[in-house]
KEDREN-365099 format. One record per residue (C-alpha): residue in one letter; x, y, z. Coordinates in steps of 0.1 Angstrom, whole numbers, padded with zeros to 4 digits, always signed. Example, Ala and Ser with C-alpha at 12.3 -4.5 7.8 and 13.67 -1.06 7.14 Angstrom:
! residues 2
A+0123-0045+0078S+0137-0011+0071
END
This chain:
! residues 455
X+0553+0034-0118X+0528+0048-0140X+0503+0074-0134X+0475+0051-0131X+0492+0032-0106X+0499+0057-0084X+0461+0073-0084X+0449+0037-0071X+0475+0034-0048X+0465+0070-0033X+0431+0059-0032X+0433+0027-0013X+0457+0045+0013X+0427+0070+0018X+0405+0046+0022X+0427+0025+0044X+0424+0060+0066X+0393+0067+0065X+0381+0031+0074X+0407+0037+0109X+0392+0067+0115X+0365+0056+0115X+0369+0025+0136X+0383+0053+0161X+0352+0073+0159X+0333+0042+0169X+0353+0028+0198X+0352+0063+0212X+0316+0064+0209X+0311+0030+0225X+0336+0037+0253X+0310+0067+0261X+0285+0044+0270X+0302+0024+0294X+0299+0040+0333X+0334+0052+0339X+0346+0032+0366X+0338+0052+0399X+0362+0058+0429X+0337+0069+0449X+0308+0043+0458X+0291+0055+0489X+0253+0054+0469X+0265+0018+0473X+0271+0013+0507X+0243+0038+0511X+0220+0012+0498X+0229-0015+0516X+0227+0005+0551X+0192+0016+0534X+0180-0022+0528X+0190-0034+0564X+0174-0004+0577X+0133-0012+0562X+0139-0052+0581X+0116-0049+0606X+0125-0075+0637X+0104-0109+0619X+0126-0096+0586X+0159-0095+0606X+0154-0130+0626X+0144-0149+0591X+0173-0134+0573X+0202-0136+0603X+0184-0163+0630X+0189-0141+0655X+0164-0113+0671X+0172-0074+0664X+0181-0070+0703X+0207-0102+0694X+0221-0084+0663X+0234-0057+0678X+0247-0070+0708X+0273-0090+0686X+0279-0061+0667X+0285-0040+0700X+0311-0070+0707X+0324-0076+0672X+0329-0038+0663X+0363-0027+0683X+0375-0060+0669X+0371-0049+0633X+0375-0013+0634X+0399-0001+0608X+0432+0018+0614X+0436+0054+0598X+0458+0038+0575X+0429+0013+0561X+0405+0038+0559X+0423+0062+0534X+0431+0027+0512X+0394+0023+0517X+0387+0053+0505X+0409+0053+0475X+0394+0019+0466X+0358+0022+0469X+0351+0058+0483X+0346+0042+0520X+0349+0013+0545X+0322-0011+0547X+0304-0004+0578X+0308-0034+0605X+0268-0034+0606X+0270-0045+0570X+0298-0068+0573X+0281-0086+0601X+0248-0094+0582X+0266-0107+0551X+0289-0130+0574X+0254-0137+0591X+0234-0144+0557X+0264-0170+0545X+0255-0193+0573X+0219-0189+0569X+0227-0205+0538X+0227-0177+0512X+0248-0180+0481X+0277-0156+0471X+0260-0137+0444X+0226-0133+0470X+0249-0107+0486X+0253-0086+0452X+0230-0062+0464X+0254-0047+0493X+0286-0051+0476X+0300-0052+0442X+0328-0075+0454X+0308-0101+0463X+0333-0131+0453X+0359-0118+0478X+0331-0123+0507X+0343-0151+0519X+0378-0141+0528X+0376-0102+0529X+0345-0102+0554X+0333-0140+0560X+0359-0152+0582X+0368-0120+0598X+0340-0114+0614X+0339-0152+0623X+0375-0144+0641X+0360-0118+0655X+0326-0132+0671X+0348-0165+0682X+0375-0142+0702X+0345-0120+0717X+0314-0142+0719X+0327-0172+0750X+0293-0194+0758X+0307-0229+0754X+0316-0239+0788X+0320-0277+0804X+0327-0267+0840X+0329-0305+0855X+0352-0292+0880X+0324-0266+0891X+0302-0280+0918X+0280-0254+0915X+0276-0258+0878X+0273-0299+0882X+0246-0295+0904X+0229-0267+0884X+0232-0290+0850X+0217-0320+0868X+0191-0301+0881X+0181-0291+0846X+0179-0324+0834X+0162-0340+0867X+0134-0310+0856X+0128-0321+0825X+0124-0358+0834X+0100-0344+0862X+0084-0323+0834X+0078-0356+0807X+0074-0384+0839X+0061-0362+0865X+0089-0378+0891X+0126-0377+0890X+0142-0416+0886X+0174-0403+0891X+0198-0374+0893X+0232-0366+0881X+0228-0361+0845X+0259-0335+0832X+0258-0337+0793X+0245-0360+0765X+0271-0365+0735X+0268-0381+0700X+0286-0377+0666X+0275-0357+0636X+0290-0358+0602X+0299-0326+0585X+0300-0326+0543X+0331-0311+0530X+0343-0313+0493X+0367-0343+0484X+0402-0324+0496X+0431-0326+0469X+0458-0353+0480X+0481-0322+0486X+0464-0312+0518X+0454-0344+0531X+0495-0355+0529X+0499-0325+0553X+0473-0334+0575X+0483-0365+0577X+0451-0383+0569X+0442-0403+0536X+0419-0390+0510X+0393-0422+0511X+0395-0418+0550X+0366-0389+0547X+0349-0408+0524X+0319-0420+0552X+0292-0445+0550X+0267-0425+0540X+0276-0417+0511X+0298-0384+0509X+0334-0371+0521X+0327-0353+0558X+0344-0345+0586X+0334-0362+0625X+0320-0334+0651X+0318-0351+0688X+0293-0325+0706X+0275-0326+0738X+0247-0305+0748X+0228-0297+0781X+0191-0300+0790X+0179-0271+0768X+0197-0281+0737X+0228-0256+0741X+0262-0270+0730X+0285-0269+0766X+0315-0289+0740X+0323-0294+0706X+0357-0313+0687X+0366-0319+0650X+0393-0337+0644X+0387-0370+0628X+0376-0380+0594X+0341-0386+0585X+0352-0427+0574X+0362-0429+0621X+0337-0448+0642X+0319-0422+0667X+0340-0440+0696X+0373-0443+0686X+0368-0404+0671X+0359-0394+0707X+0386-0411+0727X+0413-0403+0702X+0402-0364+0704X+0407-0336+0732X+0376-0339+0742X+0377-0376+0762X+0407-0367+0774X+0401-0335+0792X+0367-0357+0808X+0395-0384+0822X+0419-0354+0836X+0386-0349+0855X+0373-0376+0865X+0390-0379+0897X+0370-0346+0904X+0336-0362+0894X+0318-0375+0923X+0302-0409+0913X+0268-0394+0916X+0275-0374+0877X+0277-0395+0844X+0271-0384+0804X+0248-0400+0782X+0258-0412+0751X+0242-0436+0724X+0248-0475+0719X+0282-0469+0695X+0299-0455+0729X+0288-0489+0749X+0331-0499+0746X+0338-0471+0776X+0336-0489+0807X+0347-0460+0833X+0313-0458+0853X+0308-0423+0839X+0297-0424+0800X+0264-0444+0804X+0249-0464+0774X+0215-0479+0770X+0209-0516+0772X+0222-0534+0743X+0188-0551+0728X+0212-0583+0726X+0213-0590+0763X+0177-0578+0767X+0171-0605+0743X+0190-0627+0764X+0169-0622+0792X+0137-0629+0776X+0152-0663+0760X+0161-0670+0794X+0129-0664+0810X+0136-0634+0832X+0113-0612+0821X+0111-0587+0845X+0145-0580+0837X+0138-0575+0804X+0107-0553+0815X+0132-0529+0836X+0159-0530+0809X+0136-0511+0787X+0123-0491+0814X+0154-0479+0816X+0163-0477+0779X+0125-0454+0778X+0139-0428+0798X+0173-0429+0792X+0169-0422+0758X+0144-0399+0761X+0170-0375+0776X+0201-0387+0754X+0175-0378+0724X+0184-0342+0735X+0216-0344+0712X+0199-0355+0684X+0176-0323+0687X+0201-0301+0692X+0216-0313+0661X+0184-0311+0639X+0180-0274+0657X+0213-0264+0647X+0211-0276+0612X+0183-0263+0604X+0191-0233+0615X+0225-0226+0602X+0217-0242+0566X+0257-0236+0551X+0261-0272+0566X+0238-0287+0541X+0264-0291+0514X+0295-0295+0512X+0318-0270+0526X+0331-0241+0510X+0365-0240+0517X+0395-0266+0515X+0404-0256+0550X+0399-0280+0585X+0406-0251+0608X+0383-0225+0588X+0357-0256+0592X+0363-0258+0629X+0362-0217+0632X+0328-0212+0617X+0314-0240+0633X+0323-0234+0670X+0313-0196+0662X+0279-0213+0647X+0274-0232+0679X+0277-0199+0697X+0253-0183+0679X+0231-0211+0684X+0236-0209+0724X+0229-0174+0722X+0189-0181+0702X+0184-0209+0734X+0193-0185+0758X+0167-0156+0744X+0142-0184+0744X+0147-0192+0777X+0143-0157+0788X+0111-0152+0767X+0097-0186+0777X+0106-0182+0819X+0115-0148+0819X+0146-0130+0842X+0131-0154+0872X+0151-0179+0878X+0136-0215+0880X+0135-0235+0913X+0146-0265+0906X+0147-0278+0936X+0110-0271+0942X+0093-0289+0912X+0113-0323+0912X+0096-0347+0927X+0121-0381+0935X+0104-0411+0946X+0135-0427+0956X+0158-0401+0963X+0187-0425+0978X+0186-0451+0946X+0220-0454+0941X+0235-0448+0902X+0242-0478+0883X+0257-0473+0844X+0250-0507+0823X+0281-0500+0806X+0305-0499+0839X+0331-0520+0848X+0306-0537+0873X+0280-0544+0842X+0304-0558+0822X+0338-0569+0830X+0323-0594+0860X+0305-0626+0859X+0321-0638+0830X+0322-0675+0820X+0356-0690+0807X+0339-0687+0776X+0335-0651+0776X+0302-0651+0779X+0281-0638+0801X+0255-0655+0826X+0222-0626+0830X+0205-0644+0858X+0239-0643+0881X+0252-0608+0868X+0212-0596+0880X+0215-0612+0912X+0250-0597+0915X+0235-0565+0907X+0200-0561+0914X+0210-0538+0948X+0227-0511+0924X+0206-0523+0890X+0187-0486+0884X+0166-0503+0857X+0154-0527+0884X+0145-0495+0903X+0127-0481+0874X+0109-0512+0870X+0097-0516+0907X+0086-0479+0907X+0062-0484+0874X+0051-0514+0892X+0044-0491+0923X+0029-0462+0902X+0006-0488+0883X-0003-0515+0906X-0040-0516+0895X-0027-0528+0865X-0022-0566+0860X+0018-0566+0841X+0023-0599+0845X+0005-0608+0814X+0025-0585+0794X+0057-0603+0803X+0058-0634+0780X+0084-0638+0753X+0059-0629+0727X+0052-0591+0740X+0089-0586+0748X+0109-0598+0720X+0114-0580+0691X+0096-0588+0657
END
């Protein structure tokens, strides 16, 4: 190699140098730039603590649904539940410089059911897409073990006659008179959205893909609920998929079943309301309304005061079975992670955080029903008037309504199943009381086929 050669081969390894040192000098600058990556984060946590701190109480019920006095009675529950262990705490500390306080942990979990997004929560913690499963469902586990306020007690006689007490009120409160007593519970189905499952985990439930897919539109799960006089949820099931008819998903489920072990204990005096979709139970306990076929029936046939105390009875049945629906649009409005679809491919973490919602939700009735009435207890007993305290109970939907006075054709014949039943017919009662109530008025030209049938 010649002398020139070598000079230009010198010079391009310099420059070859140079140019990495320089690339060096540059990645060292830019690393200086970046914050260092700090094992110590308390001005974090700090300013999350700080943030809840300036909520003042209207601040604290928008954000969590529930009142400051509410907030930290859960948390007094919830906190020996999610204490850490020594151990925890110094991996805590090694990780982020300290625990999350429970406080904090409990107004995030709160926030996700309000409805809030993942990323809303960036504010109080860096790790904000390991919410769900670090802190979400912990402190669900946590309020669900502490927090018990779901309770059925048909066996109670105490709490039967304390339930139908509450609803005879409120029929005194809309009606001014009690038409009848014995009221324990209206029910209904609600569908809850949930993403369209993989195949993998619908094989091990057991349950086809297409079977969640429900009429209206989207895949969902079907909740069976019922709910007392002031809109609390006394029981709650999931199990069926959103595609199952409200009836057969109730008397496939728990729920149904535990009412039968108990209906031996029931005196005949109690019944639950439930909608039209239920009007297959014929056990003399789940009242229906009046099908608007056979009060059409009645009208065809002529019998139109029949008709007349059919929907007499329909009026103020329903206005108490509406009590479900409330509860429902109450709930969901409230707890506004049920508008879409649900987060998590998971039917017992659905179940979880919606019985722990529904607990929640008992515990913003009860505070209203303290702040409304205050700590005096309401006399019941007192401010129900019943005009006809012995009218015996009579469910349209019983074996008595339905399974006698049937033709060979299976049909059935209104004029003899009224005569039959106009002793024990409650809508019949209903009727003759109006009648009573308004006797000034002249009804008899309201019942002609024209008013009473249906446009």
């Amino acid at each position: 190699m010649d002398d020139s050669k070598r000079v230009v081969l010198v010079v391009a390894i310099t420059l070859l140098i140079l140019l990495l040192w320089r690339k060096q000098q540059l990645l060292l600058a830019l690393r200086e730039t970046i914050p260092k990556k700090s094992f110590h984060r308390k001005r974090k946590r700090q300013d999350g603590l700080d943030h809840l701190a300036r909520f003042n109480d209207k601040e604290v019920k928008e954000q969590t649904s529930l009142s400051r006095t509410q907030f930290n009675y859960v948390l007094f529950l919830i906190e020996p539940e999610l204490k850490l262990s020594p151990i925890q705490e110094r991996m805590a500390r090694c990780s982020s410089g300290e625990p999350m306080p429970v406080m904090l942990k409990l107004f995030m979990a709160l926030r996700v059911l309000k409805g809030a997004q993942l990323n809303d929560l960036s504010q109080f913690t860096s790790a904000y897409k390991q919410v769900w499963g670090s802190t979400f469902l912990p402190v669900m586990e946590a309020i669900d073990k502490k927090l018990d306020n779901i309770h059925f007690k048909c066996n109670d006689p105490a709490w039967r006659e304390e339930t139908a007490n509450q609803w005879a009120w409120q029929q005194q409160r809309k009606y001014n008179s009690c038409f009848w007593w014995g009221l324990l519970g209206c029910g209904d189905g609600l569908i809850l959205k949930v993403k369209k499952w993989s195949v993998r985990y619908c094989t091990f439930l057991g349950i086809q893909v297409s079977k969640f897919w429900n009429r209206k539109g989207y895949y969902g799960v079907n909740v069976q609920a019922f709910c007392d006089a002031w809109c609390r949820f006394t029981a709650i099931e999931i199990h069926a998929p959103g595609a199952t008819h409200d009836l057969k998903a109730y008397i496939t489920g728990l729920l149904y079943k535990a009412f039968i072990d108990q209906v031996d204990g029931i005196p005949q005096a109690y019944y639950l309301g439930l909608d039209e979709a239920y009007k297959g139970i014929h056990d003399g306990i789940h009242m229906t309304p009046y099908a608007q076929g056979d009060i059409d029936k009645a009208v065809v046939d002529g019998l139109y005061e029949v008709a007349v105390a059919m929907r007499s009875f329909n009026k103020i049945f329903c206005s108490d079975r509406i009590t479900i629906e409330r509860t429902f649009g109450i709930f969901m409005r409230r707890y506004q992670l049920f508008w879409n679809a649900f987060p998590s491919e998971n039917l017992d973490e659905l179940r979880l955080v919606f019985r722990v919602a529904c607990k929640l939700h008992n515990l913003c009735v009860d505070e209203w029903l303290l702040l409304k009435f205050g700590s005096k207890h309401i006399d019941y007993d007192a401010c129900i008037h019943y005009p006809y305290p012995n009218l015996p109970v009579y469910v349209p939907n019983s074996e008595d309504a339905t399974m006698h006075n049937m033709r060979a054709d299976g049909t059935r014949d209104i004029l003899e199943h009224i005569e039959r039943s106009a002793v024990t017919n409650r809508g019949l009662g209903i009727y003759s009381m109006l009648t009573e109530v308004t006797d000034s008025t002249n009804t008899s030209s309201l019942l002609t086929e024209e008013n009473l049938l249906d446009p």
